[in-house]
C-alpha positions as YAML, in Angstrom:
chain: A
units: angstrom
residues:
- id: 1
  name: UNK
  ca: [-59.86, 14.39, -32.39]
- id: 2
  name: UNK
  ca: [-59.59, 13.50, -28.76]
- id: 3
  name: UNK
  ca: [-61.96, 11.35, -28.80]
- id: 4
  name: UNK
  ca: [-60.54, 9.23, -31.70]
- id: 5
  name: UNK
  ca: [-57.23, 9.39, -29.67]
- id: 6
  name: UNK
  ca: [-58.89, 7.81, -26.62]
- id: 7
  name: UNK
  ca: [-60.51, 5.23, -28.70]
- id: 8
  name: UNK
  ca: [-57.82, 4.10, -30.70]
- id: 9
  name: UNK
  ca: [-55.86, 4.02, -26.85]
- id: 10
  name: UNK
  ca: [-58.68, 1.42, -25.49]
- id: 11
  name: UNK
  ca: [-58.52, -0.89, -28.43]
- id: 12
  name: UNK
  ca: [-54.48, -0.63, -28.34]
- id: 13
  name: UNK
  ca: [-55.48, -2.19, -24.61]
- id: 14
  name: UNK
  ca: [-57.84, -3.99, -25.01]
- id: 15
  name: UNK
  ca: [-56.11, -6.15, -27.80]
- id: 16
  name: UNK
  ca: [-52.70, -6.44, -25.83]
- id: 17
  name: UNK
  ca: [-54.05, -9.44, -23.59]
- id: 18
  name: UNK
  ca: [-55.05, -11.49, -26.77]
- id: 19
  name: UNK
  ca: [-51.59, -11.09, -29.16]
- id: 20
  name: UNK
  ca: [-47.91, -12.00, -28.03]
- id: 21
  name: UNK
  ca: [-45.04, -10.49, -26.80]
- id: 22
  name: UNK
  ca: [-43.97, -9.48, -30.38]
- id: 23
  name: UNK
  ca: [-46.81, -7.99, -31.36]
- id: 24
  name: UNK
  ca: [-46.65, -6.16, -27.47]
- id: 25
  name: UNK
  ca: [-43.26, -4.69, -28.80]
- id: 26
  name: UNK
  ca: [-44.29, -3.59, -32.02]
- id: 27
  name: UNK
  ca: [-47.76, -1.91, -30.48]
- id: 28
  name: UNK
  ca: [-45.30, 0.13, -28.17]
- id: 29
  name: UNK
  ca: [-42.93, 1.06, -30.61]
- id: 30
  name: UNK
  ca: [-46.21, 2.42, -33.00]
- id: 31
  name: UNK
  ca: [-47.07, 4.70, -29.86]
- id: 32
  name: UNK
  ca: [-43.93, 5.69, -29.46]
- id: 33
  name: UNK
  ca: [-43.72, 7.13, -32.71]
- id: 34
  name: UNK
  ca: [-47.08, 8.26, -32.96]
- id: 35
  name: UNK
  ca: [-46.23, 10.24, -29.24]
- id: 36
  name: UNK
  ca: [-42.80, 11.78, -30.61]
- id: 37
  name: UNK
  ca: [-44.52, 12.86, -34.09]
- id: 38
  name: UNK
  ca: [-46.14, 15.39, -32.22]
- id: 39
  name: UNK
  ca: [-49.39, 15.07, -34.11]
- id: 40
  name: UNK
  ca: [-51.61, 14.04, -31.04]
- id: 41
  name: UNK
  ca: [-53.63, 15.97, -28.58]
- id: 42
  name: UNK
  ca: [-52.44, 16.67, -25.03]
- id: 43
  name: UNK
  ca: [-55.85, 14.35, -24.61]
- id: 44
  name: UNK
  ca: [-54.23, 11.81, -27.21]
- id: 45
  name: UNK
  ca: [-50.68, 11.91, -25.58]
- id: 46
  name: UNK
  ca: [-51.78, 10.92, -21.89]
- id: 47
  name: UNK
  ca: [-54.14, 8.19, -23.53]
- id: 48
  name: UNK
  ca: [-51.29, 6.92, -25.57]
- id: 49
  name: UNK
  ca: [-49.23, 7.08, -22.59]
- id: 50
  name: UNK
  ca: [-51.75, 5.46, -20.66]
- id: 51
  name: UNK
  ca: [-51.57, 2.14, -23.60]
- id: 52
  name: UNK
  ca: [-47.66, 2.42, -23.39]
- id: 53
  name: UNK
  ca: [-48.15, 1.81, -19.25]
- id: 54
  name: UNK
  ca: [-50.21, -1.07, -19.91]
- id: 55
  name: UNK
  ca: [-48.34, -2.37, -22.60]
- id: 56
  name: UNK
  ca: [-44.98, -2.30, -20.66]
- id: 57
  name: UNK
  ca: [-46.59, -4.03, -17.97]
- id: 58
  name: UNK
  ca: [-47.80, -6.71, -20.03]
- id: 59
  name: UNK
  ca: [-44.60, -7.34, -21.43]
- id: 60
  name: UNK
  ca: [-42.75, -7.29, -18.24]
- id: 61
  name: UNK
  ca: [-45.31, -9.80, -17.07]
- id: 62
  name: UNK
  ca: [-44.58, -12.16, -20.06]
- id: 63
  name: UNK
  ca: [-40.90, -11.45, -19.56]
- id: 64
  name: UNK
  ca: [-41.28, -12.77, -15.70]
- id: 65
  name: UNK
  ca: [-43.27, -15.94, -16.56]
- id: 66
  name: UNK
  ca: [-41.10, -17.01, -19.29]
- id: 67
  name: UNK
  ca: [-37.93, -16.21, -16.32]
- id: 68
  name: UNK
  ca: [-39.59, -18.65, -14.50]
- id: 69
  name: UNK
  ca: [-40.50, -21.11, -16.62]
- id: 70
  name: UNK
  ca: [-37.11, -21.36, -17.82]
- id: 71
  name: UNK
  ca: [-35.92, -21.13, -14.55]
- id: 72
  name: UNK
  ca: [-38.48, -24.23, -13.44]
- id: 73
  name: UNK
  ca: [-37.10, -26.32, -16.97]
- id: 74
  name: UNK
  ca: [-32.85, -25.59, -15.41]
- id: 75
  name: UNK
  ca: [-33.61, -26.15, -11.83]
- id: 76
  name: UNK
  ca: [-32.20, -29.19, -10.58]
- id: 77
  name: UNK
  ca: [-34.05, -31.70, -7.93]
- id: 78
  name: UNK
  ca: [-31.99, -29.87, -5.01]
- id: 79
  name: UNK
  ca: [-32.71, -26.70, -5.41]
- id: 80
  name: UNK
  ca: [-29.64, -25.61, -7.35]
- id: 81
  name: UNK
  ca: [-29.82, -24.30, -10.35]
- id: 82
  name: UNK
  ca: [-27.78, -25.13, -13.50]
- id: 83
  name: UNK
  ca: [-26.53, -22.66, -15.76]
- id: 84
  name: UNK
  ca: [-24.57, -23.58, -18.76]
- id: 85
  name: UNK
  ca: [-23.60, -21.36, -21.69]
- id: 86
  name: UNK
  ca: [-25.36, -20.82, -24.54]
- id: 87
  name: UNK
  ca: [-23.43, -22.40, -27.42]
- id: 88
  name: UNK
  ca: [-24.60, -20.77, -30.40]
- id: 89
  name: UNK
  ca: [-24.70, -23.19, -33.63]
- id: 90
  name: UNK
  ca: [-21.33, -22.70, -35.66]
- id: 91
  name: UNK
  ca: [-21.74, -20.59, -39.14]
- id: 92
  name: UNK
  ca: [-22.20, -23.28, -42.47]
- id: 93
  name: UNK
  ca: [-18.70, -21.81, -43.83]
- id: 94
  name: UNK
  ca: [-16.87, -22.33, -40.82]
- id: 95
  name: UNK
  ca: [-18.11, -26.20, -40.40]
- id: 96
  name: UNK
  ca: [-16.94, -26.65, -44.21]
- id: 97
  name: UNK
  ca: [-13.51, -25.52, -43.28]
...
């Protein structure tokens, strides 16, 4: 059984560099739940823990380059950056009003 558990934790990591940030989520909520349903191995639970680690890091890694890339698209020729508020898009009923 551990041995499934460790597999199933080094394709979980192995896939995470290839699939986006969604999918990244979703992977981490599946261990999540598979670590709180208590089904798992103490072998299983650190190698699921282990995936979680490298999943969180690979989303906070996306998070940080898509910072800076929005950053880099807001940044203004002098170094200053402009920050304007997000207007969102007005509800169809309310523009028919």
């Amino acid at each position: 059984m551990a041995e499934r558990d460790e597999q199933a934790a080094s394709e979980v990591v192995s896939e995470s560099s290839e699939v986006d940030f969604a999918a990244t989520v979703e992977k981490l909520e599946q261990l999540v739940e598979r670590l709180e349903s208590g089904e798992l191995s103490l072998e299983g639970s650190l190698a699921a823990f282990e995936q979680g680690v490298a999943l969180t890091r690979d989303a906070q890694r996306r998070l940080d380059e898509a910072e800076l890339r929005v950053r880099t698209l807001i940044e203004r020729p002098d170094g200053s950056i402009d920050f304007a508020p997000f207007d969102a898009p007005a509800a169809e009923d309310e523009s028919e009003q």
